[in-house]
C-alpha positions as CSV (number, residue, x, y, z in Angstrom):
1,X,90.8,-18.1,-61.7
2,X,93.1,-16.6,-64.5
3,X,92.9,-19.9,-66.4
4,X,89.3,-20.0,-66.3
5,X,87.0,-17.9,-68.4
6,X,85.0,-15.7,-66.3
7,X,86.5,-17.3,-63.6
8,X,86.1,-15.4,-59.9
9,X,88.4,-16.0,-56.9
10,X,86.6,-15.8,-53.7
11,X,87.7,-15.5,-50.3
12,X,86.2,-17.1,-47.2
13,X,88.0,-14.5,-43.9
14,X,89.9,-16.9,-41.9
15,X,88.9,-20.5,-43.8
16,X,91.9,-22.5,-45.2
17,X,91.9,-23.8,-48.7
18,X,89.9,-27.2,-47.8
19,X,87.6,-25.6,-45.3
20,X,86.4,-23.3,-47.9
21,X,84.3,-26.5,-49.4
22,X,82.5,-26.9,-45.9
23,X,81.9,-23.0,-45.7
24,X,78.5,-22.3,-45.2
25,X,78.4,-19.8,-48.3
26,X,80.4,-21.9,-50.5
27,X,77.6,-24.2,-52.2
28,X,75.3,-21.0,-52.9
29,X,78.0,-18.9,-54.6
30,X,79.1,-21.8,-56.7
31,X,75.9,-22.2,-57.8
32,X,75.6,-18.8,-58.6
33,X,78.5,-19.2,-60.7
34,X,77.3,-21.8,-62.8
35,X,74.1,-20.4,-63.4
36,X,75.8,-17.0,-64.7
């Protein structure tokens, strides 16, 4: 995150790193990301 501007580090409790992209948040908060 620190090499990304505005970049935000978010944590799924009790996901690993590759079952963050099948979290059932994960698609909502990226788009709310990209849309600032």
């Amino acid at each position: 995150a620190r090499l990304i501007p505005d970049g935000q580090l978010i944590v799924y409790p009790g996901t690993g790193h590759l079952g963050t992209f099948r979290h059932k948040r994960f698609a909502a908060d990226v788009a709310a990301f990209l849309s600032g």
